[in-house]
N, C-alpha and C positions, 0 to 999 in steps of 0.2 A: 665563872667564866674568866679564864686570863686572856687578855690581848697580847701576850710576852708566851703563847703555845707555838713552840718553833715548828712540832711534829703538826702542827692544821695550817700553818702559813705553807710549808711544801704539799700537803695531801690538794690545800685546794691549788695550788698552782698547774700542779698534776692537772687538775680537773678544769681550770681555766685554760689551760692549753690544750685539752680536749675538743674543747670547743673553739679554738681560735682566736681568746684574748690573750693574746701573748706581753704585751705589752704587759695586763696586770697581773700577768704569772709571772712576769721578771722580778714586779716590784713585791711581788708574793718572795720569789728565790732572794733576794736581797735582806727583807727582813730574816727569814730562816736564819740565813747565813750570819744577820747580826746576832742571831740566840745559838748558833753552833755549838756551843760547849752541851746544849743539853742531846744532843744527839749521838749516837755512837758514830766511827767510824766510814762504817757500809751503808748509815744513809744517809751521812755530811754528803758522801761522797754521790750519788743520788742526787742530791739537789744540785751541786756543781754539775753534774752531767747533765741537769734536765735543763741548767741556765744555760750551760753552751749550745743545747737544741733551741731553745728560745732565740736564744743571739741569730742560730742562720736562720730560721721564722722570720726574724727581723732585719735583717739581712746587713748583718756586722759584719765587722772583717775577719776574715780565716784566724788571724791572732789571734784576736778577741776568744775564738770559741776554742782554739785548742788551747790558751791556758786557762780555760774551765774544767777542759777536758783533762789537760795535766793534774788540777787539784784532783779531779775525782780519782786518776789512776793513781794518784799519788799516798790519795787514803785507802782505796782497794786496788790491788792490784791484777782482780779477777773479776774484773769489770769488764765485759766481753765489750757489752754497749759505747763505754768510750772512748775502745781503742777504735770501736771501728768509725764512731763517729769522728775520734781526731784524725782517723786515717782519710775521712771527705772533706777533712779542714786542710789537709794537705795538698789533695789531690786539688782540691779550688785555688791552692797556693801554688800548684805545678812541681812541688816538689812527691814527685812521686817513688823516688826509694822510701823514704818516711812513712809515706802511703802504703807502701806495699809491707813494708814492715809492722805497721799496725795493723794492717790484715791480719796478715800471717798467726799475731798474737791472738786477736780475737777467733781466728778458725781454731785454732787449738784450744781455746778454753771454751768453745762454746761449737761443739762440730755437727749440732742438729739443727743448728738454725739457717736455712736458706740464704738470708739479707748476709749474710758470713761471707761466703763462697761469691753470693752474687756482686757484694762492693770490690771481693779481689778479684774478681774475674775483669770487672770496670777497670779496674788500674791497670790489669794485666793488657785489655786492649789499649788501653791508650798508649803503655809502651812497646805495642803491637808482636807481645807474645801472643800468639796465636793459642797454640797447642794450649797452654797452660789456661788461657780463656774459656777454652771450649772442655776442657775436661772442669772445673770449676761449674762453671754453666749446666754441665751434665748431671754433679751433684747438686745442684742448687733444685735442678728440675726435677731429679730423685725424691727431694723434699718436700717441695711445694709444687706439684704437678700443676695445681688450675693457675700458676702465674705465667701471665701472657711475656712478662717482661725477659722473663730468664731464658722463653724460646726465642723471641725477639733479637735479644744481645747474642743467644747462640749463634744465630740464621746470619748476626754481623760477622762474629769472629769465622764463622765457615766461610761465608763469600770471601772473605779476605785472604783467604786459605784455600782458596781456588776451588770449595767444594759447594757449586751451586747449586747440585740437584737436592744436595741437605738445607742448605740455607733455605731451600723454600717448600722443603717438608718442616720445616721450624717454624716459618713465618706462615703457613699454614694452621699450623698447629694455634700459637698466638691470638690468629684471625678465628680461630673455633670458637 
């Protein structure tokens, strides 16, 4: 048994933030990171993305977690996970072109996954594109039908778009 195993310091980190010891999955992601060299690549980069999800667990600042985010995009660059999670490190920052651009990146390399659509739809509202919200939303809800949230945020962006009697066949929908 070596205590110098970089690939079991990230497996259990993984799995102590499963469960919500974040704290000792950080110090999990920190040792990996001092044994880096034994890892390739696509799962260096893995451990930096699971450290910058720890960080907003812990509730660090936006920095903090997008240049974790940066390492991991930086060793993979089809790392869907964290453009989009630098794209929430953003959007907590207010800078929301950045945001939406790291969408965008993650919707194209990854255009089956719901949480895709659903986080640019979020940014989309907040710079109250409408239209572009609610068609996002519509794919989101395409994918993941049982998520209350994606009809939720629709029923938002529709009221806001002056279409009430949909906004509350959405928040219906949600409430099922």
């Amino acid at each position: 048994i070596s205590p110098r195993y970089c690939l079991a310091y990230f497996v259990r980190a993984f799995a102590r933030s499963d469960i919500g010891h974040y704290t000792e999955a950080l110090e999990d992601c920190a040792n990996a990171v001092a044994l880096k060299e034994q890892l390739e690549p696509a799962a260096l980069s893995k451990v930096y993305a699971l450290r910058g999800n720890l960080r907003w667990y812990l509730n660090s600042t936006p920095d903090e977690r997008i240049h974790d985010y940066d390492l991991a995009i930086e060793l993979d660059n089809a790392h869907a996970a964290a453009y989009l999670n630098r794209a929430s490190a953003y959007k907590d920052k207010g800078d929301l072109d950045r945001a939406l651009r790291d969408c965008n990146r993650a919707v194209a390399l990854s255009r089956s996954d719901a949480d895709m659509y659903g986080t640019r739809a979020s940014i989309f509202l907040l710079r109250r594109d409408l239209q572009p919200a609610i068609d996002d939303l519509t794919v989101a809800i395409g994918l993941a039908p049982e998520e209350p949230r994606w009809y939720n945020d629709r029923a938002t962006a529709r009221a806001l778009n002056g279409a009430s009697r949909d906004a509350i066949h959405d928040c219906n929908k949600a409430l099922d």
